[in-house]
VMD Tcl script that builds the backbone (N, CA, C; Angstrom):
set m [mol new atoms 348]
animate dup $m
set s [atomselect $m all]
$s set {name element resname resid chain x y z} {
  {N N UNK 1 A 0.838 -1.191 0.000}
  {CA C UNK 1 A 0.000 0.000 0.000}
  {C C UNK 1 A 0.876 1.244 0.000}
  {N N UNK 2 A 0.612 2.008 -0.660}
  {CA C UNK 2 A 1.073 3.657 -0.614}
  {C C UNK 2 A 1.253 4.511 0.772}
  {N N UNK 3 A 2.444 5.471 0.767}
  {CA C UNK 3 A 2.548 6.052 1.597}
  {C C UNK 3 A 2.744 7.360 1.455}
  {N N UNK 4 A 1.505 8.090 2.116}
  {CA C UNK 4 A 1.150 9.513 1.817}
  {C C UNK 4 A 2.214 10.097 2.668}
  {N N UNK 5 A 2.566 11.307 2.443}
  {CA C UNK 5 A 3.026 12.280 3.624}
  {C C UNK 5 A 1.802 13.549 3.377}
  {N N UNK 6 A 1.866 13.909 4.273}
  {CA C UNK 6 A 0.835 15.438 4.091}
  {C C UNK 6 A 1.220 16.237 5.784}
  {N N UNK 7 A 1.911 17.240 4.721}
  {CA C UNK 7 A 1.636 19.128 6.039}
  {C C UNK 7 A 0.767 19.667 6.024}
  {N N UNK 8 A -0.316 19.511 5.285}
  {CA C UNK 8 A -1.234 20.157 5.482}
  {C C UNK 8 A -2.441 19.892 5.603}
  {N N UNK 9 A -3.865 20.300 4.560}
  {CA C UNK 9 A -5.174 19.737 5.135}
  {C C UNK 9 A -5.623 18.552 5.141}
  {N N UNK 10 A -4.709 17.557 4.325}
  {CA C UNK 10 A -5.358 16.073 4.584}
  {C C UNK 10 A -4.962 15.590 5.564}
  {N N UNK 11 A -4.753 16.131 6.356}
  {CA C UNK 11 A -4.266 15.834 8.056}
  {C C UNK 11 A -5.835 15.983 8.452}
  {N N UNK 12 A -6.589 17.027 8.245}
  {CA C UNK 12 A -8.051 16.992 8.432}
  {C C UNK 12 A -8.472 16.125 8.479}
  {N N UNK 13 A -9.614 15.531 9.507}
  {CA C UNK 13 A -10.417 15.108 9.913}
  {C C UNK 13 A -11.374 14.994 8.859}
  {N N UNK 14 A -12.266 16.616 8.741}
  {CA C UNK 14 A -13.095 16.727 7.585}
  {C C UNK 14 A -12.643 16.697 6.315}
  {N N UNK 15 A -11.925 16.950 6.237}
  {CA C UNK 15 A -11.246 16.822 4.390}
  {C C UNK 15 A -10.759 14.899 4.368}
  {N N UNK 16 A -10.133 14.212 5.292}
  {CA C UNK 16 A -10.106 12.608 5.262}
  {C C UNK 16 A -11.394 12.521 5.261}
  {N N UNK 17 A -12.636 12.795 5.734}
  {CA C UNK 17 A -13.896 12.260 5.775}
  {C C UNK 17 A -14.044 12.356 4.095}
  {N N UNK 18 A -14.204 13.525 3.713}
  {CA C UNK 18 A -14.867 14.243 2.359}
  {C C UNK 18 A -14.006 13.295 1.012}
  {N N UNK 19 A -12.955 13.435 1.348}
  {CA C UNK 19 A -11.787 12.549 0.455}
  {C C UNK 19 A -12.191 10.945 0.179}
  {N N UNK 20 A -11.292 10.500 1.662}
  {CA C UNK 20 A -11.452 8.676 1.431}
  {C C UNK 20 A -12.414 8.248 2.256}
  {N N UNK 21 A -13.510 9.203 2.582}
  {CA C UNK 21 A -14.783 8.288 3.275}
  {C C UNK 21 A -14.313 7.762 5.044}
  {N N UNK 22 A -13.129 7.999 5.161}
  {CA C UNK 22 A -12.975 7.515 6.686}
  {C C UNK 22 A -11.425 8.398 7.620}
  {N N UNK 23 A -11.579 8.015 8.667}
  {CA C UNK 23 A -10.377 8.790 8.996}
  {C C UNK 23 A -9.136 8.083 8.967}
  {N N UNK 24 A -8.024 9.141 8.869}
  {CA C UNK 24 A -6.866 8.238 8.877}
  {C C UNK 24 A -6.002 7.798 9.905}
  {N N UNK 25 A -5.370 6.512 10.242}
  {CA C UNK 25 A -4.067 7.249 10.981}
  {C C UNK 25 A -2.459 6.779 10.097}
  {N N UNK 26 A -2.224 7.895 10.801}
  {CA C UNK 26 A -0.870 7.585 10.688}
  {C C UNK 26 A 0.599 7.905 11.375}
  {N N UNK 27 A 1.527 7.851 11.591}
  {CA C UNK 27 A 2.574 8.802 12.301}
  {C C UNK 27 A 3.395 10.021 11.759}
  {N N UNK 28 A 4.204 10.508 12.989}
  {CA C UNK 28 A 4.779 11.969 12.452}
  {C C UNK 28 A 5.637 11.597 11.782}
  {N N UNK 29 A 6.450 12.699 10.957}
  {CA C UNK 29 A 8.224 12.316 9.785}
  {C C UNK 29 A 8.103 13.578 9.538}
  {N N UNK 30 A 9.150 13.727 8.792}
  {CA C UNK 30 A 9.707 15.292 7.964}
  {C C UNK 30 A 10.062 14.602 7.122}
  {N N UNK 31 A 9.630 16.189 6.411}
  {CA C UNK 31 A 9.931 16.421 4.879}
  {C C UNK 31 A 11.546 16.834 4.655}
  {N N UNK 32 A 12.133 16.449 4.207}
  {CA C UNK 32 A 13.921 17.000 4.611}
  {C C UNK 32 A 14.141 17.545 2.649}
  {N N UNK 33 A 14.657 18.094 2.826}
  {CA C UNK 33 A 15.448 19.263 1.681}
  {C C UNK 33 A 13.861 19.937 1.034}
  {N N UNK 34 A 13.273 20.672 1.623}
  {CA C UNK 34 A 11.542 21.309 1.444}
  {C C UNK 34 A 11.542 22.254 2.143}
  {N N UNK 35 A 10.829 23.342 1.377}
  {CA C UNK 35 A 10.869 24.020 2.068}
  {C C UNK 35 A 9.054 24.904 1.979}
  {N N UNK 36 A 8.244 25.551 2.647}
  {CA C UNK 36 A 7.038 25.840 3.090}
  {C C UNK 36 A 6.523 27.174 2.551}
  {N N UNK 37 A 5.694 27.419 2.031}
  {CA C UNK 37 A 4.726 28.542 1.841}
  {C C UNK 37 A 3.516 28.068 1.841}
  {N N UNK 38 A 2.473 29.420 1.555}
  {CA C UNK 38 A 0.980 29.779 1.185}
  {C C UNK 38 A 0.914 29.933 0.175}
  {N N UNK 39 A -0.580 28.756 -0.421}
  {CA C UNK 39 A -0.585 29.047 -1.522}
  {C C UNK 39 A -2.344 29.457 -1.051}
  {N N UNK 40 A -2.704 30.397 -1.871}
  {CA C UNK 40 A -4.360 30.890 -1.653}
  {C C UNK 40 A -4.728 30.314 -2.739}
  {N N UNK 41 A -5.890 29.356 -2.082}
  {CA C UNK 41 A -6.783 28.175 -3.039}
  {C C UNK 41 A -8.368 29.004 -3.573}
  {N N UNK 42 A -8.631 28.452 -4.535}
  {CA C UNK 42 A -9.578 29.644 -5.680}
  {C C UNK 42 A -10.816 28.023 -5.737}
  {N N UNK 43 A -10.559 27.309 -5.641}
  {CA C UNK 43 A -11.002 25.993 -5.746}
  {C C UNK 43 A -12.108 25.933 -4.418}
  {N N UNK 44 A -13.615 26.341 -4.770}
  {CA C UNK 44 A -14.878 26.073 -4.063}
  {C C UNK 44 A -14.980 24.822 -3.141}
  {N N UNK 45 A -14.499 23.596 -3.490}
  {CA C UNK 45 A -14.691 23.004 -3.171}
  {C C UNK 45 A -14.167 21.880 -2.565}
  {N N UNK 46 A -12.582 22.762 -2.847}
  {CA C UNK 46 A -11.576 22.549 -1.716}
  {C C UNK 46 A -11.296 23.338 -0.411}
  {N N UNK 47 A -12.138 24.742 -0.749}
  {CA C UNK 47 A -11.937 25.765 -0.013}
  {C C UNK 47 A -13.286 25.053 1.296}
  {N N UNK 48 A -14.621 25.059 0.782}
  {CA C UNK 48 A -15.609 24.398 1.617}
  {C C UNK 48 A -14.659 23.119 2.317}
  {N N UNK 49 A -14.342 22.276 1.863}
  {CA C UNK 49 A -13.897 21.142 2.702}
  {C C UNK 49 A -12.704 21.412 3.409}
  {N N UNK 50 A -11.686 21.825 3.469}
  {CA C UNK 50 A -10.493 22.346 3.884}
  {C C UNK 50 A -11.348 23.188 5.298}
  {N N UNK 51 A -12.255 24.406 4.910}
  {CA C UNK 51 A -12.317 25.277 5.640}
  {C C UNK 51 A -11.544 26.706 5.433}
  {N N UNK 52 A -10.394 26.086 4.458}
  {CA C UNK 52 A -9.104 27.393 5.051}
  {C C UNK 52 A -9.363 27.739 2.936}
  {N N UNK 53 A -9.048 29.144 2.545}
  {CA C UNK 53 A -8.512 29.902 1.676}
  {C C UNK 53 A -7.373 29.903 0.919}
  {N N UNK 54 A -6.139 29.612 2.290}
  {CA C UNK 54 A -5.140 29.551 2.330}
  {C C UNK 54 A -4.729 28.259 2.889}
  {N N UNK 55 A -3.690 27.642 1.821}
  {CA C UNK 55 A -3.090 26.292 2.299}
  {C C UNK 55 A -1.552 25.876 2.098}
  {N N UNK 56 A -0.885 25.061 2.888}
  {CA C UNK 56 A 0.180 25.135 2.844}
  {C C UNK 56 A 0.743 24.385 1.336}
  {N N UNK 57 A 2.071 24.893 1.167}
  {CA C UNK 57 A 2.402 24.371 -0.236}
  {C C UNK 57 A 3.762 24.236 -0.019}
  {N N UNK 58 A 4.346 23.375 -0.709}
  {CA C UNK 58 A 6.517 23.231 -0.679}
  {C C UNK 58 A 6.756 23.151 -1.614}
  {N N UNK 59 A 8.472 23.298 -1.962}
  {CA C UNK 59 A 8.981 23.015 -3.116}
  {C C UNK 59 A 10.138 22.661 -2.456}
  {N N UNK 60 A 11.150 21.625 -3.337}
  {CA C UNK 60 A 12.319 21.600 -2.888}
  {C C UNK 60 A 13.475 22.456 -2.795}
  {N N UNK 61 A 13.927 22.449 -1.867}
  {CA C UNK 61 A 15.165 23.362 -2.065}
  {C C UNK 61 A 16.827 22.752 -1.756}
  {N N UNK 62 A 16.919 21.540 -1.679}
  {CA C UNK 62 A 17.595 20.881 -1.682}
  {C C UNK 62 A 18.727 21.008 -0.445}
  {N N UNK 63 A 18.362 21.755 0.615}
  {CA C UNK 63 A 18.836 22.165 2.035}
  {C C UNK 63 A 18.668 21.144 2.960}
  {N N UNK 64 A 18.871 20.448 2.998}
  {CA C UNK 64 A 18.568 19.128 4.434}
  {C C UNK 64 A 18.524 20.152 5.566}
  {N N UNK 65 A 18.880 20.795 6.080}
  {CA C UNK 65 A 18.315 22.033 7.370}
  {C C UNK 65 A 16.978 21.876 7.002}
  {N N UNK 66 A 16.378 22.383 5.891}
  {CA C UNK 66 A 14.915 22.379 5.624}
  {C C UNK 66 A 14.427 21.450 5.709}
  {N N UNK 67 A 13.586 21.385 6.707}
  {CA C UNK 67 A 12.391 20.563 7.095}
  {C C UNK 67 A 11.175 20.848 7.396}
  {N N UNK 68 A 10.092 19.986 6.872}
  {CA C UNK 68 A 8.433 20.008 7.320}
  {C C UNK 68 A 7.880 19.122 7.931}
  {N N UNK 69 A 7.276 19.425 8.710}
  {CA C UNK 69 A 6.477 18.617 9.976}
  {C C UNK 69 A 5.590 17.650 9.193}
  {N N UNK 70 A 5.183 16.909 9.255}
  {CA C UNK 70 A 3.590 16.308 8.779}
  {C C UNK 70 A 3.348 14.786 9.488}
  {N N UNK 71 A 2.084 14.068 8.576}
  {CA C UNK 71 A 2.055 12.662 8.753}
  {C C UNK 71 A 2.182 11.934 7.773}
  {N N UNK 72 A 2.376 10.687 7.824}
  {CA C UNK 72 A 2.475 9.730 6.840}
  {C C UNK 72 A 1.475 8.994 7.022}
  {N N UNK 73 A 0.791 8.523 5.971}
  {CA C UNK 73 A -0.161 7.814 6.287}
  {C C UNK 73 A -0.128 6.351 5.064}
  {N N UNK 74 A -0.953 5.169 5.306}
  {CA C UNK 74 A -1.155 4.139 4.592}
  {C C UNK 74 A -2.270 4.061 4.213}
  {N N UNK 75 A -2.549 4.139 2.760}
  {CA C UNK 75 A -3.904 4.537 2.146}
  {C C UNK 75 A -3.711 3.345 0.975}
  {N N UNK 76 A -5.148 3.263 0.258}
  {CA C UNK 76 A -5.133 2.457 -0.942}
  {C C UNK 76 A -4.742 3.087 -1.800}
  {N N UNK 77 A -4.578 2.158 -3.087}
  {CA C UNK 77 A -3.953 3.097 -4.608}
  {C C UNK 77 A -5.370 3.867 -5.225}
  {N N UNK 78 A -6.840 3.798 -4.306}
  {CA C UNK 78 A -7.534 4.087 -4.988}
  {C C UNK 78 A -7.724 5.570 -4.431}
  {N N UNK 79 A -7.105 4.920 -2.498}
  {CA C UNK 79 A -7.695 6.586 -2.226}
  {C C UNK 79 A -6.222 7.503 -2.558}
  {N N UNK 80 A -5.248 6.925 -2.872}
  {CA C UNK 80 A -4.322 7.662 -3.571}
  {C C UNK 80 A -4.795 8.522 -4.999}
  {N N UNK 81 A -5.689 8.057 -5.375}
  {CA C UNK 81 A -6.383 8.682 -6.826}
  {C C UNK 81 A -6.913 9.805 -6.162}
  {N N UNK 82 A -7.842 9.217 -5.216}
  {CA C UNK 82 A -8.834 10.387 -4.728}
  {C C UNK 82 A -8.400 11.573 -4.160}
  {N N UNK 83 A -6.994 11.576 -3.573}
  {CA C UNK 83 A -6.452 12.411 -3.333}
  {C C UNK 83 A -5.806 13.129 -4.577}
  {N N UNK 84 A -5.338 12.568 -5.153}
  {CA C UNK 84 A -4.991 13.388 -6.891}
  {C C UNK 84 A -6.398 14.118 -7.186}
  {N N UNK 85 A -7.471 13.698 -6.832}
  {CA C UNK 85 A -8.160 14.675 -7.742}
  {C C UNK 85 A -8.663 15.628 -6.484}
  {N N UNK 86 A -8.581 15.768 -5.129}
  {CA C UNK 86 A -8.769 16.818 -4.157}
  {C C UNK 86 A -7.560 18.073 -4.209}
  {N N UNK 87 A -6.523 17.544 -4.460}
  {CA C UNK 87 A -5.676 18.674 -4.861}
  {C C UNK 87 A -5.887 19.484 -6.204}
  {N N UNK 88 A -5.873 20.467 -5.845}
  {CA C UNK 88 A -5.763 21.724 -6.985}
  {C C UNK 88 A -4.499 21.746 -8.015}
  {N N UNK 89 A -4.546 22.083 -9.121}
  {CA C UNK 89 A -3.735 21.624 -10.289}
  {C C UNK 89 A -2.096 22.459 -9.814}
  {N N UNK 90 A -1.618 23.438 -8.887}
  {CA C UNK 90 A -1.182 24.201 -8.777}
  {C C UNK 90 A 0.329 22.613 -7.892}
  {N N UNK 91 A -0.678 21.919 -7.215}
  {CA C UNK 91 A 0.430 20.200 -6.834}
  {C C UNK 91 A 0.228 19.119 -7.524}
  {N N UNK 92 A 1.761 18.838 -7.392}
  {CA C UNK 92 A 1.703 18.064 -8.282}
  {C C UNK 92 A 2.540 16.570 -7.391}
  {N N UNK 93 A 1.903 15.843 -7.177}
  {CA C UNK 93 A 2.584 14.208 -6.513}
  {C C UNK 93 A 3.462 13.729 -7.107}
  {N N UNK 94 A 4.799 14.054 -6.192}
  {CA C UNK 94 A 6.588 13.289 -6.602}
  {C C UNK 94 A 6.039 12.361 -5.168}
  {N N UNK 95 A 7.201 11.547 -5.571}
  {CA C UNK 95 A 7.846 10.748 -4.785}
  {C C UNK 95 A 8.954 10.886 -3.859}
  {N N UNK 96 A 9.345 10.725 -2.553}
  {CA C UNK 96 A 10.627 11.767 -1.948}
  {C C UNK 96 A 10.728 10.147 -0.467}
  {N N UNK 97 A 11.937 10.581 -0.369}
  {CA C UNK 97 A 12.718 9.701 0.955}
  {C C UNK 97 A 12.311 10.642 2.585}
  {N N UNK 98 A 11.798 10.154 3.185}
  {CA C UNK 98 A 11.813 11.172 4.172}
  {C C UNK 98 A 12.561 11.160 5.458}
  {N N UNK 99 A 12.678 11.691 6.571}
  {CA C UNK 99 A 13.643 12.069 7.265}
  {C C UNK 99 A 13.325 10.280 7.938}
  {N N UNK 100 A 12.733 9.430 7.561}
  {CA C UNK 100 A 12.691 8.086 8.954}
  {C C UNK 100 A 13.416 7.249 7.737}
  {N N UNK 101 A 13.622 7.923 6.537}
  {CA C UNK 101 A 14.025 6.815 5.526}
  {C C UNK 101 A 12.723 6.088 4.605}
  {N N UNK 102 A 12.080 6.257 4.768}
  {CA C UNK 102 A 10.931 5.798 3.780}
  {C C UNK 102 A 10.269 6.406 2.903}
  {N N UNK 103 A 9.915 5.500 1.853}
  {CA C UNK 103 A 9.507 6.505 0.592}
  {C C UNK 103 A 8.027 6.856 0.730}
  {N N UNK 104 A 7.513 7.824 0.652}
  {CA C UNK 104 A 6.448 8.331 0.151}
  {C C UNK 104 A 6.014 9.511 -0.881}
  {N N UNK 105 A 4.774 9.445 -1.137}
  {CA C UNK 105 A 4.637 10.359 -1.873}
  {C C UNK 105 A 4.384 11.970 -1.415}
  {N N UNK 106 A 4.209 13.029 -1.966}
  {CA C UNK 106 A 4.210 14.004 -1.314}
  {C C UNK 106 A 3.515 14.943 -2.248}
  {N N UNK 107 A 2.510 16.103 -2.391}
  {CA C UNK 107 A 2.210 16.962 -3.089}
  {C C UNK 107 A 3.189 18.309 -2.788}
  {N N UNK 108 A 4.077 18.807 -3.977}
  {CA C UNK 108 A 4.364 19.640 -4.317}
  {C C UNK 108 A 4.090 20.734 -4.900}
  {N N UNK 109 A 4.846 21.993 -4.795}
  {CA C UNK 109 A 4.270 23.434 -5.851}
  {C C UNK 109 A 4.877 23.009 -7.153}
  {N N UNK 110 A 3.658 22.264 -8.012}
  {CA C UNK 110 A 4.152 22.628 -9.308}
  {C C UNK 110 A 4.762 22.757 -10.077}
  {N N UNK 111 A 4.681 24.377 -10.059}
  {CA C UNK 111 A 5.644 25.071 -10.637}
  {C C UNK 111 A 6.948 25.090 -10.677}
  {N N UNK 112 A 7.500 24.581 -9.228}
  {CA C UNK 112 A 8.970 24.112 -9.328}
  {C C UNK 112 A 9.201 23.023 -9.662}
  {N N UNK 113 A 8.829 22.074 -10.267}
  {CA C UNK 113 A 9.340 20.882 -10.177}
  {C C UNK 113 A 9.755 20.554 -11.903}
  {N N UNK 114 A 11.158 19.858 -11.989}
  {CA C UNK 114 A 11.331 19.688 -13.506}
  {C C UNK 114 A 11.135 18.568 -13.700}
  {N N UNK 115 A 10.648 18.372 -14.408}
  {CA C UNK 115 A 10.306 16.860 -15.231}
  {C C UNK 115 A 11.032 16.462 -16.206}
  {N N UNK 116 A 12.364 16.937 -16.054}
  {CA C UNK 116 A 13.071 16.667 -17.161}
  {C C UNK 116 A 13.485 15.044 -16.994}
}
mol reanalyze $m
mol bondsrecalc $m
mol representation Tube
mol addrep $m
């Protein structure tokens, strides 16, 4: 099974309800070479479920000092979909090692990321 990381609203209660139908658990890790901003969400119906306007967003910066708090969680590959389509087009899901050593996936800003 897949392993989410999330800093931000899918840590929610109500947004895990609205998403994969149940709550999650999972434990704490960092995000290591990431680094944190606001991104202001335009998206109705992420904004209703979230609650918040404003949501957190990263990009790499390749600094191991830089770190983000979050959870990891163990989800299906389906509610891994479902989460692809609750995020706003602005993240985009890499794959990253995190500070306990394990791989998960992670939503990123976008815009930084090369796909080369």
């Amino acid at each position: 099974m897949p392993l989410l990381f999330s800093y931000g609203t899918l840590q929610q209660h109500e947004v895990q309800m609205a998403t994969f139908g149940r709550p999650l658990e999972g434990y704490r890790d960092e995000l290591v070479g990431f680094e944190q901003s606001i991104l202001t969400i335009g998206d109705t119906y992420v904004v209703e479920t979230s609650g918040k306007t404003e949501h957190l967003i990263v990009r790499y910066s390749g600094n191991d000092d830089h770190r983000v708090p979050g959870t990891v969680f163990e989800i299906t590959d389906q509610e891994l979909a479902r989460a692809d389509e609750y995020e706003v087009a602005e993240y985009m899901r890499v794959a990253t090692i995190l500070a306990s050593g394990r791989e998960a996936w992670v939503y990123v800003d976008a815009r930084f990321v090369d796909e080369s």
